[in-house]
N, C-alpha and C positions, 0 to 999 in steps of 0.2 A: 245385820244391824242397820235401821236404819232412821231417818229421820221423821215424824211426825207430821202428816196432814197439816194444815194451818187451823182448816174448821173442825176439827179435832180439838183442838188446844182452845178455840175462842167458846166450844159448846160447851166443854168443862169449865172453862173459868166463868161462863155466864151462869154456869148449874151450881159451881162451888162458891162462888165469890156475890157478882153480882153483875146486870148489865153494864154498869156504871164504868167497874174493873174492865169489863169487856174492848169496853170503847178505848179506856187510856191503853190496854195494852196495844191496840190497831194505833193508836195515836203515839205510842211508845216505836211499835216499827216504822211506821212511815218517818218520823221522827231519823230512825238510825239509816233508813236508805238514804235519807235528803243530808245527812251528814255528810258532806265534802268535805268539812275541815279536817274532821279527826279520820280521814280514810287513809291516809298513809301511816299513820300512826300505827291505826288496827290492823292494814296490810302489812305491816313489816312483824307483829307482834305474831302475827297467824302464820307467817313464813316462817319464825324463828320458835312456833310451837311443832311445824312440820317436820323441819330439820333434826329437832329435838324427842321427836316422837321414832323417826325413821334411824335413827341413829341407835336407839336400843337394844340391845339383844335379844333372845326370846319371845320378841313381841310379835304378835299377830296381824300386824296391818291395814286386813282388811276388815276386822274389826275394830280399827281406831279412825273415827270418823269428825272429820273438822268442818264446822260451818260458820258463817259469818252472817250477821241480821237474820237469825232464824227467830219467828216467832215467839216472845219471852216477854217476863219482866226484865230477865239479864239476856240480851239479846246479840251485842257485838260480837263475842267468839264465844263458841262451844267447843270442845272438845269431846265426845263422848267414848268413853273406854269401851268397848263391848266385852273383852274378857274379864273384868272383872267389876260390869254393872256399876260404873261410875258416870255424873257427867258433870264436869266442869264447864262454869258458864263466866265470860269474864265481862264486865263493866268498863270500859276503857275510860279515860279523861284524861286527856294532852293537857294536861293546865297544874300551874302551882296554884292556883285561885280559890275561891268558894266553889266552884263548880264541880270540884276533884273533892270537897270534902265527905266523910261519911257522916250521913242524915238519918233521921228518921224513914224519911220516904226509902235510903237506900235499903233499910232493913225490911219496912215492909214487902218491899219489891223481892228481896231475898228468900223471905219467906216464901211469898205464890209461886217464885220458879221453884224451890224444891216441892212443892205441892205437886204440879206441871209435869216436872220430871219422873216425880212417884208414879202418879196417876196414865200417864199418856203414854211416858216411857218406857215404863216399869223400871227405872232404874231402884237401886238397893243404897245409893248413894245420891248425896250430890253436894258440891263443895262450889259456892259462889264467890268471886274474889273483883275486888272494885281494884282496877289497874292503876295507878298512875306514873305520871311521868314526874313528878317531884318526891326526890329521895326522904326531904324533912315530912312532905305532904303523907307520905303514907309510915313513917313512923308517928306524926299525929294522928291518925286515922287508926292506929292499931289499939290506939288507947279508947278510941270510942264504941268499937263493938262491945255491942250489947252482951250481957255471962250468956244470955242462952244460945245467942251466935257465936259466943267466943271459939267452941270448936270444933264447928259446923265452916262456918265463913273468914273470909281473910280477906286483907287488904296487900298489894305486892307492885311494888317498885321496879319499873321498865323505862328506861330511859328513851326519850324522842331520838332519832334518827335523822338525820335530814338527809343521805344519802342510804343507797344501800351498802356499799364498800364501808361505810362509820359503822353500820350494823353488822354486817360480817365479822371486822377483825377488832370492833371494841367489845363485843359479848364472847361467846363460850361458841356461837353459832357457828365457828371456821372448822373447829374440832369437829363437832358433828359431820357438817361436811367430809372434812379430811376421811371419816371411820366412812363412807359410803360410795368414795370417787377411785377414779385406776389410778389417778397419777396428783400429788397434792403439790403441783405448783399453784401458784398466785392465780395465773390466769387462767387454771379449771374450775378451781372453785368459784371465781367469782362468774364463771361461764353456768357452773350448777347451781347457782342463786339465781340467777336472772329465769333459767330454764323454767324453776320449782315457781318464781314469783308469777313468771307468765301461765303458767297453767292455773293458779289460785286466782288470779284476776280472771280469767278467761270461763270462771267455772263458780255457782255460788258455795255449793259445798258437795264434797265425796270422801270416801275412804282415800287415808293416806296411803294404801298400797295403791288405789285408782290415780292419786296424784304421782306419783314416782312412776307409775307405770303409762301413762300419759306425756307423761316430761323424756322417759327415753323414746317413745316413737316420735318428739317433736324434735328431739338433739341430733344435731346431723355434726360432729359425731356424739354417741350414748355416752359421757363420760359417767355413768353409775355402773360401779363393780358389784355390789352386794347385791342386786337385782338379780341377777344374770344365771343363769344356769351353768353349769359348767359348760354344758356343749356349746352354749351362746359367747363365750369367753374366748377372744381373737390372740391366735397365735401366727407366729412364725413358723413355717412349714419348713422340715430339715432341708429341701435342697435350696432354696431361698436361703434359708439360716448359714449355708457353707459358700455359698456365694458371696456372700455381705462377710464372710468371716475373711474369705480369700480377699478380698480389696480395700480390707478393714483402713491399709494405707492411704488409700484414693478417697473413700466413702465411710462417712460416720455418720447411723442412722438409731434413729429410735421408734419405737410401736408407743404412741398412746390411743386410747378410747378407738380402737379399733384401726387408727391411718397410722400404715407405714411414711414414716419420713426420711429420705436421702438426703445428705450433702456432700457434695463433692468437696475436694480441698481449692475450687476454683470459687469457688460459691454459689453454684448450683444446687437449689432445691428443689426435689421433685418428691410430692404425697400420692398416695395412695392408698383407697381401702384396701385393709389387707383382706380380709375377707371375697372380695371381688377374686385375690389373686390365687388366694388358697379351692375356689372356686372354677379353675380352669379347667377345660379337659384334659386328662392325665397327658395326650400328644403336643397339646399345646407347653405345656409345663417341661415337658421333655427338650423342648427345641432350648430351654434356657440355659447356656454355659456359661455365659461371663455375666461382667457388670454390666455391661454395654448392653448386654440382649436383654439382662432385668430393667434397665434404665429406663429403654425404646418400651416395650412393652409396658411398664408404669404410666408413660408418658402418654400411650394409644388410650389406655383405659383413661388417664385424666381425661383428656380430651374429646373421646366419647361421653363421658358421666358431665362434661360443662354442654356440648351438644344435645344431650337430652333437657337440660335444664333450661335449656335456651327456649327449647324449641316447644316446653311445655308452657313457658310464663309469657303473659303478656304482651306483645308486639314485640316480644325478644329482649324485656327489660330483665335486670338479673335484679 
């Protein structure tokens, strides 16, 4: 599944509509690139349809593809289902104003994207919905679709955000997260929000398994569980496991997103990918009997993996 040529979409609408349509639609995108106001708006609403999308069960992924200022009458977010030939197109408006209300113009527009979508797409569906960010504003707006829109299109109420930690733990978004991460403290999730937001900034649109799959090779460490294959799934190697069990008095450690963490009861912390360690050659592994020769040996590898990273960046900046 994938997305639409642009001149694709502008040679239909000039053959089905008119040149006229043509133009506003070119003037309708440029319009939504040059939008700076309402970009956080749309980028928190697109993160929080990712989350929302990756968090389901049975679903296909790489047939669920999100884009943003694609080509359209309704152009700010797309959603397209590819299993089940849907595509959802959202209208966003940051405003309790006139600007958020629904029009005439918002209907006809409505109408040429399911045209669009039929024709170009081949979608079987399509379900257009004017976003806003005032709760009265879109129960006002539900009462103005038109009967032949009434159950085709919708209007839907999304709250503005001015951080992304408001949009995490004031919506349903944390849950999401929690169903996709290894360990659901505070600070992973709000580590797998930033990850998910910088790959959608950094990209105009792809499948959301392309996005999640993208977001673990950028997370140093992966914290996404349900990605992962089982063989990709970091453990604790049994003689490792009886070592840490033997000092359990001295050292209290935990494995998240693949690093081993130590702490000593002095307050020494020393991490580690475990992965690296489960990785050794079976004689090296053998040499380990206590805490002390897991500790030294942790500590080698830290300091190896900060020495590569040094010696890769920039004048030695980290």
């Amino acid at each position: 599944m994938q997305l639409v040529d642009n001149q694709q979409i502008l040679d239909y609408v000039a053959a089905e509509f008119s040149t006229a349509d043509c133009q506003t639609l070119i003037r309708i995108h440029q319009g939504g690139l040059n939008n700076t106001k309402g970009r956080d708006y749309e980028n928190y609403f697109q993160l929080f349809k990712a989350f929302e999308i990756a968090a389901q069960d049975n679903c296909n992924l790489d047939k669920q593809i999100l884009g943003m200022q694609v080509l359209g009458f309704v152009d700010d977010i797309c959603h397209i289902d590819g299993d089940n030939l849907i595509k959802y197109n959202y209208q966003a408006k940051n405003s309790s104003g006139s600007a958020a209300n629904w029009t005439a113009d918002i209907s006809d527009r409505f109408k040429k994207q399911r045209a669009i979508d039929a024709q170009c797409y081949k979608m079987q569906r399509t379900q257009n919905c004017l976003l806003v960010s005032d709760e009265n504003k879109a129960v006002e707006n539900l009462t103005k679709i038109p009967a032949e829109l009434k159950n085709k299109d919708t209007c839907q109420y999304f709250a503005y955000h001015q951080t992304l930690v408001e949009l995490v733990y004031n919506t349903v978004m944390s849950s999401y997260i929690r169903k996709l991460i290894i360990n659901n403290n505070r600070s992973n999730i709000d580590y797998a929000a930033k990850l998910i937001l910088g790959v959608l900034q950094a990209n105009q649109y792809q499948s959301v398994a392309d996005i999640f799959t993208q977001a673990q090779a950028d997370g140093h460490p992966n914290p996404f569980i349900k990605f992962r294959s089982t063989a990709e799934v970091s453990y604790i190697s049994s003689r490792i496991q009886q070592i840490l069990t033997k000092a359990s008095q001295h050292i209290t450690y935990r494995l998240e997103c693949n690093i081993l963490t130590m702490t000593s009861t002095t307050g020494l912390v020393i991490s580690v990918d475990i992965d690296q360690l489960n990785q050794l050659p079976d004689e090296q592994i053998a040499q380990i009997h206590t805490i002390q020769d897991l500790l030294r040996l942790s500590m080698r590898i830290a300091a190896q993996n900060l020495q590569q990273h040094l010696s890769s960046s920039d004048n030695g900046a980290i």
